[in-house]
C-alpha positions as CSV (number, residue, x, y, z in Angstrom):
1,X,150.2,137.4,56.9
2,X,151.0,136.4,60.5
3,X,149.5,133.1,62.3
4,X,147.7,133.3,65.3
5,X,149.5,131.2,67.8
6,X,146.7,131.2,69.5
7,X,145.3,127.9,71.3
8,X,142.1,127.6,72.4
9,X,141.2,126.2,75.8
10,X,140.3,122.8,76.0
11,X,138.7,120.6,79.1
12,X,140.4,117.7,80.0
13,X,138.0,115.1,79.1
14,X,136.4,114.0,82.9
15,X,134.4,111.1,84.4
16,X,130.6,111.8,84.9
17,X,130.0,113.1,87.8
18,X,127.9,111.9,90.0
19,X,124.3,113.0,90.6
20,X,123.9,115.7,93.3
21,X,121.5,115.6,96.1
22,X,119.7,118.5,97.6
23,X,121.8,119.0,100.2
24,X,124.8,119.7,97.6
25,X,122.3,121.4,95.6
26,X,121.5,124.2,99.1
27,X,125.2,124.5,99.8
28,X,126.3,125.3,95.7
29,X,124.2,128.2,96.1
30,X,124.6,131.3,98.5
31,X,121.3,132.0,99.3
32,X,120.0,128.1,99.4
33,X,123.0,127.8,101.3
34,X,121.1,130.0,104.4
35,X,118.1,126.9,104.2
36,X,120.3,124.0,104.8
37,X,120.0,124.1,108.7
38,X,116.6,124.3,108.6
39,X,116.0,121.9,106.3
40,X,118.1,119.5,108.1
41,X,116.2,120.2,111.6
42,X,112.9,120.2,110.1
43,X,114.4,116.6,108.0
44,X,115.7,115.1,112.0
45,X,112.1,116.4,113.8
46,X,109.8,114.0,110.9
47,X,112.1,111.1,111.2
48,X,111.4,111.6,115.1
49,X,108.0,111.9,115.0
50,X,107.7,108.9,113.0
51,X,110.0,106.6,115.6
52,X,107.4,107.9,118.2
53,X,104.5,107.1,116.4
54,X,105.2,104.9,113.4
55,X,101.9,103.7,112.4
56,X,99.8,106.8,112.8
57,X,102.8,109.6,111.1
58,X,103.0,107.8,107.9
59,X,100.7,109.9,106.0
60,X,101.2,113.1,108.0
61,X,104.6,115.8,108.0
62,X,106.2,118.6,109.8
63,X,105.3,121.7,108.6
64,X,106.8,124.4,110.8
65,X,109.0,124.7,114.2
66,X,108.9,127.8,115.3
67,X,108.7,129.3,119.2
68,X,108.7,125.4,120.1
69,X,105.1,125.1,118.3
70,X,105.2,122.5,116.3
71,X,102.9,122.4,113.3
72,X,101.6,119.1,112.0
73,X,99.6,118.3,108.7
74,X,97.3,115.7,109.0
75,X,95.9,114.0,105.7
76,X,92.1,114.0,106.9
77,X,90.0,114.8,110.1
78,X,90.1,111.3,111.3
79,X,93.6,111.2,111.7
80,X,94.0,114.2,113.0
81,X,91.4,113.0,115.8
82,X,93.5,110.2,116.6
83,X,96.4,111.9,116.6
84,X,94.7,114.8,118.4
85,X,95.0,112.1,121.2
86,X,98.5,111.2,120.9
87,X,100.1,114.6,120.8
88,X,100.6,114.3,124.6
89,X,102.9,111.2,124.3
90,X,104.3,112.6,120.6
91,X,105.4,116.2,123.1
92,X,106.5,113.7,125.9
93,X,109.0,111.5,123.3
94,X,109.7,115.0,121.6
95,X,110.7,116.2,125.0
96,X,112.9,113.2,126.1
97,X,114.9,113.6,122.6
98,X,115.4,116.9,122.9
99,X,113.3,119.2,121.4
100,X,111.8,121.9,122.7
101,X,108.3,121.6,122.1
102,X,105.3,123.3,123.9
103,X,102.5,122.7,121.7
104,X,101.5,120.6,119.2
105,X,99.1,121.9,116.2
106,X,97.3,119.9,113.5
107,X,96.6,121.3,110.2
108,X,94.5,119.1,107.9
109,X,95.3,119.5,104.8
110,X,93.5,117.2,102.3
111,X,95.5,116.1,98.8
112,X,93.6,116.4,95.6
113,X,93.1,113.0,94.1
114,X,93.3,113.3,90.7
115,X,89.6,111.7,89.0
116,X,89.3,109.5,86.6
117,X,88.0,110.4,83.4
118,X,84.3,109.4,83.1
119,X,84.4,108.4,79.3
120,X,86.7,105.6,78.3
121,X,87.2,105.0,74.7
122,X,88.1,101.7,73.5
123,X,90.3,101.7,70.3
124,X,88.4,99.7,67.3
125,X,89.6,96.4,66.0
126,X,91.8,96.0,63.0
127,X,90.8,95.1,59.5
128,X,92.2,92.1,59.9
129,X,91.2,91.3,63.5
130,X,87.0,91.6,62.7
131,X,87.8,89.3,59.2
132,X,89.4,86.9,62.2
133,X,86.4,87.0,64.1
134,X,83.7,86.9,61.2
135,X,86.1,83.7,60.5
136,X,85.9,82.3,63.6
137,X,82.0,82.7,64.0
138,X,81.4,81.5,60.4
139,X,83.1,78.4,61.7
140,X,81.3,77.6,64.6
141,X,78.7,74.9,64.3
142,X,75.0,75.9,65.2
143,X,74.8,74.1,68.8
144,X,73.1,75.3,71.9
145,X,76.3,75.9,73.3
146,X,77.7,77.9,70.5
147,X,74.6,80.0,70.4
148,X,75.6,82.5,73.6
149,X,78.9,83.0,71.6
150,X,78.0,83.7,68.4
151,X,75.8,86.0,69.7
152,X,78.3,87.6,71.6
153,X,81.1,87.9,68.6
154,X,77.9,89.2,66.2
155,X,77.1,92.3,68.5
156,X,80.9,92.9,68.6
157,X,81.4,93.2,65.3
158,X,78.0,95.3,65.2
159,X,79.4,97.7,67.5
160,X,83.0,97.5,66.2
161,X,81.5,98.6,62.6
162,X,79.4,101.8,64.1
163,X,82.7,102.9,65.9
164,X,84.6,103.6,62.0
């Protein structure tokens, strides 16, 4: 019988790499590859919108640039009355910096906020935790000022019991 002189191919053992952003991630791929431009202009037009009106664009983004209309989305209708306002000097600064805007749209597009759940469940106390408490009320001397508190410490350990 003949031995295989055969050696398999082995990677040199390498550093980590370091993480990839998008834009590595767009230009990796052919077809991403087609968004980068885009996605830089559209990246350059909310940076600028937000030097010309730095207060008033935190919550809101560029949606679309095309035919020089620039679509805006606007968190709620108050803001987007305010900004309604503004879009004169936003197209003027626009204008000055370079792009070619025409007309300004908002588009007001409210984000869910997630509710809170209505029921909240506390965990029960430990074994060893209620003995603690029954300890510590046992221990406590019969005084007006103790009262309120044992009180207190005998309806929790009530209502601890019902909850096993």
């Amino acid at each position: 019988m003949r031995r295989s002189s055969f050696i398999p191919f082995q990677q040199p053992p390498s550093a980590p790499q370091p993480a990839k952003g998008a834009a590595d991630f767009l230009r990796a791929h052919d077809k991403m590859s087609a968004l980068l431009p885009a996605v830089t202009r559209m990246a350059a037009l909310q940076k600028d919108c937000a030097a010309v009106l730095p207060a008033m664009f935190a919550h809101c983004h560029v949606l679309q640039f095309e035919d020089s209309q620039l679509v805006l989305s606007v968190p709620n209708a108050a803001l987007a009355t305010r900004m309604k306002q503004q879009t004169p000097k936003l197209q003027g600064e626009l204008l000055q910096r370079g792009w070619q805007v025409n007309a300004i749209r908002l588009k007001v597009q409210v984000a869910k906020i997630p509710s809170k759940s209505s029921t909240s469940s506390k965990p029960a106390l430990s074994p060893k935790a209620l003995s603690a408490f029954e300890e510590l009320s046992a221990a406590l001397d019969d005084s007006p000022r103790n009262r309120a508190l044992k009180a207190a410490l005998a309806t929790m350990m009530q209502h601890q019991r019902r909850l096993k």
